[in-house]
VEXLUM-925204 format. One record per atom (N, C-alpha, C, O): residue in three letters; x, y, z. Coordinates in steps of 0.001 Angstrom, whole numbers, plus 500000, padded with zeros to 6 digits. Each point is the difference from the previous one (the first is absolute). Example, Ala and Ser with C-alpha at 12.3 -4.5 7.8 and 13.67 -1.06 7.14 Angstrom:
<nodes>
ALA513190494310507800;ALA499110501190500000;ALA500900501200500000;ALA501036499981500665;SER498614501069498615;SER500820501190500060;SER499230501090500730;SER500509501108500169;
</nodes>
This chain:
<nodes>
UNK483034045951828272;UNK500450499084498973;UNK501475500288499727;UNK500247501128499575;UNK500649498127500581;UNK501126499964499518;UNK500614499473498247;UNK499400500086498929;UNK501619499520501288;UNK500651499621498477;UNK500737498924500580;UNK500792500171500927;UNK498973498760498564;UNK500630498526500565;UNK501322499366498727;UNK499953500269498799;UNK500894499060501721;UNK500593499181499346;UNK500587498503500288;UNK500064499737501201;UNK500289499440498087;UNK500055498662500725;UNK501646499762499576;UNK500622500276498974;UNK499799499042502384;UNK501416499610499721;UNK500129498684499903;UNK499470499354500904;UNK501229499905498037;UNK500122498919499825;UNK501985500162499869;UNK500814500466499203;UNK499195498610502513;UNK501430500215500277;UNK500115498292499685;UNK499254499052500244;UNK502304501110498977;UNK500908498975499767;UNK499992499156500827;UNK499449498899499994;UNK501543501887501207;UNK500961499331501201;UNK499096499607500336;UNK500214498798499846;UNK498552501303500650;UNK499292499659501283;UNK498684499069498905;UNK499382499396500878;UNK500222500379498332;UNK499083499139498925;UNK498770500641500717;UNK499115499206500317;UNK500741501797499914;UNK498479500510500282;UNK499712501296499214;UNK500979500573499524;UNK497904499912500299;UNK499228501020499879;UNK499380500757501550;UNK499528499550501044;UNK500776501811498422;UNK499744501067501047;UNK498976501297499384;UNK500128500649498962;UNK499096499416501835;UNK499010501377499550;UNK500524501344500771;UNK500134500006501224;UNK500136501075498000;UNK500341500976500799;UNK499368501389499493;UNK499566500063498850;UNK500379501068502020;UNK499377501096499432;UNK500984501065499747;UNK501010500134500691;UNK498726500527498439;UNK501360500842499250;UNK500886500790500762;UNK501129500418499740;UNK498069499721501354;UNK501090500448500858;UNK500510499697500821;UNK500613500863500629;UNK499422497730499829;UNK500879499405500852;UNK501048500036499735;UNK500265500031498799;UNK501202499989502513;UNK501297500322499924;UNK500512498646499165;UNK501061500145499394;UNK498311498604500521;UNK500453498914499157;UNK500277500362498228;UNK500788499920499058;UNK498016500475501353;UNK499834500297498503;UNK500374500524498709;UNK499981499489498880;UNK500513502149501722;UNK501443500692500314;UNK499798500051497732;UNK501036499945499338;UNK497639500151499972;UNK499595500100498674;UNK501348498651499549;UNK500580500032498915;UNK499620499194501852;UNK500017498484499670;UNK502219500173499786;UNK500585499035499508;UNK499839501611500716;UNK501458500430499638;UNK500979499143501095;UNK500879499231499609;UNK498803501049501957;UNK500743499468500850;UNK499501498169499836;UNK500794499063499921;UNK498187500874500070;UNK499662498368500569;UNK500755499119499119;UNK500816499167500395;UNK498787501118498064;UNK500566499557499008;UNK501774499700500055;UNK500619498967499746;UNK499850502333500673;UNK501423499366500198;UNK500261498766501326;UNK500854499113499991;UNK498409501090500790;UNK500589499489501552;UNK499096498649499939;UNK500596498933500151;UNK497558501050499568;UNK499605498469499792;UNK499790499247499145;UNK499606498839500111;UNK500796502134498326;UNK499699499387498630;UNK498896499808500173;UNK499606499169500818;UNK499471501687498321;UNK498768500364499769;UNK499839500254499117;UNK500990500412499395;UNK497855499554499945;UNK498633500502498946;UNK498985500916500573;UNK499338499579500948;UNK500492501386498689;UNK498726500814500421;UNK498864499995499096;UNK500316500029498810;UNK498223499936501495;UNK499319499840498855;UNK498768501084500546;UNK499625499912501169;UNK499788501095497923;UNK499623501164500465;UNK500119500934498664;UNK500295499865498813;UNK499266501247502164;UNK498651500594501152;UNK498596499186500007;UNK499295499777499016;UNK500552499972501840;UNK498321499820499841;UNK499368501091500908;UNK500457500532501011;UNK498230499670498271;UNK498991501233500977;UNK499240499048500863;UNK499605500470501067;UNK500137498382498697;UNK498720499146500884;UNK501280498896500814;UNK500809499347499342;UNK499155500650501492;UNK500652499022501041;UNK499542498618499396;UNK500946499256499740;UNK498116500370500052;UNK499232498525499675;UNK500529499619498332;UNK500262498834499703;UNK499832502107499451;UNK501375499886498495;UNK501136499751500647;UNK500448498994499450;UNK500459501414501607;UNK501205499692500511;UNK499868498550500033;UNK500678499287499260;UNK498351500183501687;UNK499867498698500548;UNK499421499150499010;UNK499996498811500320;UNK499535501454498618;UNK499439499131498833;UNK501460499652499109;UNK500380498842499826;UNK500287502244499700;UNK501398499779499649;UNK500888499124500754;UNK500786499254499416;UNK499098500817502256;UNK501188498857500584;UNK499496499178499647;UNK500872499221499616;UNK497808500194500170;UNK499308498589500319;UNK500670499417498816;UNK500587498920499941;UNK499206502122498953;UNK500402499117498421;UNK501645499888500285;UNK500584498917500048;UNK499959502164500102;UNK501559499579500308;UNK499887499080500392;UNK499967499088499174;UNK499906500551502253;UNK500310498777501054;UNK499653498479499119;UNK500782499049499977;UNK498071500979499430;UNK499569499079498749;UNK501003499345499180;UNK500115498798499756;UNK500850502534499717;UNK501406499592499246;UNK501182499140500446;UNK500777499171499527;UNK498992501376501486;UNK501033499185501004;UNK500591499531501335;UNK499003500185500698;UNK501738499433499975;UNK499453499401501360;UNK500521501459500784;UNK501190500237500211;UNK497628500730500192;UNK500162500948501051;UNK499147499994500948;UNK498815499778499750;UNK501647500478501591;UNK498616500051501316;UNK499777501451499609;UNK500739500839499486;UNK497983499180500933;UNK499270501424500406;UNK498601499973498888;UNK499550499002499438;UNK500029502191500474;UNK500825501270500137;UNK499696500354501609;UNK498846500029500428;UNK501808500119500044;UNK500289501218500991;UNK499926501375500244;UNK500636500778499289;UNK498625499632501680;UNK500371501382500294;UNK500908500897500766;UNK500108500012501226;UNK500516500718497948;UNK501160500510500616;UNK499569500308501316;UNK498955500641500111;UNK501745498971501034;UNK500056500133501420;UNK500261501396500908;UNK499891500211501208;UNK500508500661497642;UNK500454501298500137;UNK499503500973499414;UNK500311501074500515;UNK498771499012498255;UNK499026501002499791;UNK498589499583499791;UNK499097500694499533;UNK500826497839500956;UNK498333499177500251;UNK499069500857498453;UNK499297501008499944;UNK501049498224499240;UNK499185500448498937;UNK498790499612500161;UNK499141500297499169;
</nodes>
């Protein structure tokens, strides 16, 4: 079991699921400057990560959620 968090990036109008230790993730410091981001987190259950994008995405026009391609949450 990991610790999940969801990125809801600006630039790109999507939501991303990632696990705390992916190099993206980086406790949310690098992305934020470089893709304008929101991090929303910790979650302990992967399936709370993905219940949270759904309602985000709800708010407003984002694809995903997605899973990060690089630490496959």
């Amino acid at each position: 079991m990991g610790v999940f968090w969801v990125q809801e990036s600006f630039t790109r109008s999507a939501l991303w699921i990632h696990v705390a230790g992916c190099p993206r993730f980086n406790e949310g410091h690098v992305s934020n400057i470089i893709h304008g981001a929101r991090w929303h987190g910790p979650f302990h259950d992967r399936d709370d990560a993905y219940e949270l994008a759904a309602y985000v995405k709800r708010q407003g026009a984002l694809s995903g959620p997605h899973s990060c391609p690089i630490c496959r949450p």
